[in-house]
N, C-alpha and C positions, 0 to 999 in steps of 0.2 A: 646482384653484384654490389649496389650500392652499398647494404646493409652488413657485408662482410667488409669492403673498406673502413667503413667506420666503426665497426667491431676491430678491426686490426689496430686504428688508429688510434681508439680508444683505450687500448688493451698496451700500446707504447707511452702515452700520457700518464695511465693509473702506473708503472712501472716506476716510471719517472719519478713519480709523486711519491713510491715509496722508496724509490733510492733515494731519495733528495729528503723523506724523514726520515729516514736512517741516520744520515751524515748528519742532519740538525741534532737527534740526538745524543750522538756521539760526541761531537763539538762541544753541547750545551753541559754535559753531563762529565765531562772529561776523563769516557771511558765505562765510568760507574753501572751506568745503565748499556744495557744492550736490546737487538732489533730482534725479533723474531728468525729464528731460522727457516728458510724459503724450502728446506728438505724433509722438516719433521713437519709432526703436527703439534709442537708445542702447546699451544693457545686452546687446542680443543680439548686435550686430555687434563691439563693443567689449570685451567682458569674459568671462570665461570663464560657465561656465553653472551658474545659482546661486549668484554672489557675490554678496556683500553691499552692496560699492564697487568702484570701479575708479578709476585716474589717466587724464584728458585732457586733455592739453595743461598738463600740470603743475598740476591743480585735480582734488580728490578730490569723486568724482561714486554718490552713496547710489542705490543700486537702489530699484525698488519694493518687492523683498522684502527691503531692508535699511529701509526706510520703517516698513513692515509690524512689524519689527522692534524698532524706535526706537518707536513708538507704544504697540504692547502693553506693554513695558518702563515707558514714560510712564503709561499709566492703571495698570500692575499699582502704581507704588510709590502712586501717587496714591492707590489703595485700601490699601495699606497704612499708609499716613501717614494716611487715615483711619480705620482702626481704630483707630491708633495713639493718635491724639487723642479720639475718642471715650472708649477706656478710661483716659485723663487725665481727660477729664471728668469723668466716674462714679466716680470714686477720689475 
């Protein structure tokens, strides 16, 4: 029972991490770039195996494990700009 919790839990985290690089690159890119679609198989027919992006049809297209990527990156500074300001605090 345990190991399906944490499967479940896991499985709303990894989610997260790629809605949340999704919107990073849509933000960062304004537009330009888009996220993998969650319906097709884009990334596998289209791209080599384990890239991060690929070009279709002249629009750069973010894997899910470039998502994946963009996200951690996004919460890691976001933890770091919080420590950051914290120890501003406290000084």
């Amino acid at each position: 029972m345990t190991e399906f919790l944490v499967a479940m839990l896991w499985s709303a985290v990894e989610v997260l991490i790629v809605f949340t690089g999704a919107q990073v690159i849509r933000v960062l890119s304004f537009g330009r770039w888009r996220s993998e679609r969650w319906s097709t198989n884009e990334a596998r027919t289209l791209s080599a195996a384990g890239a991060l992006s690929f070009l279709h049809d002249g629009q750069r297209v973010v894997t899910t494990n470039g998502l994946i990527f963009v996200g951690l990156l996004f919460y890691g500074l976001l933890a770091v700009l919080a420590v950051a300001l914290s120890r501003l605090a406290l000084a």
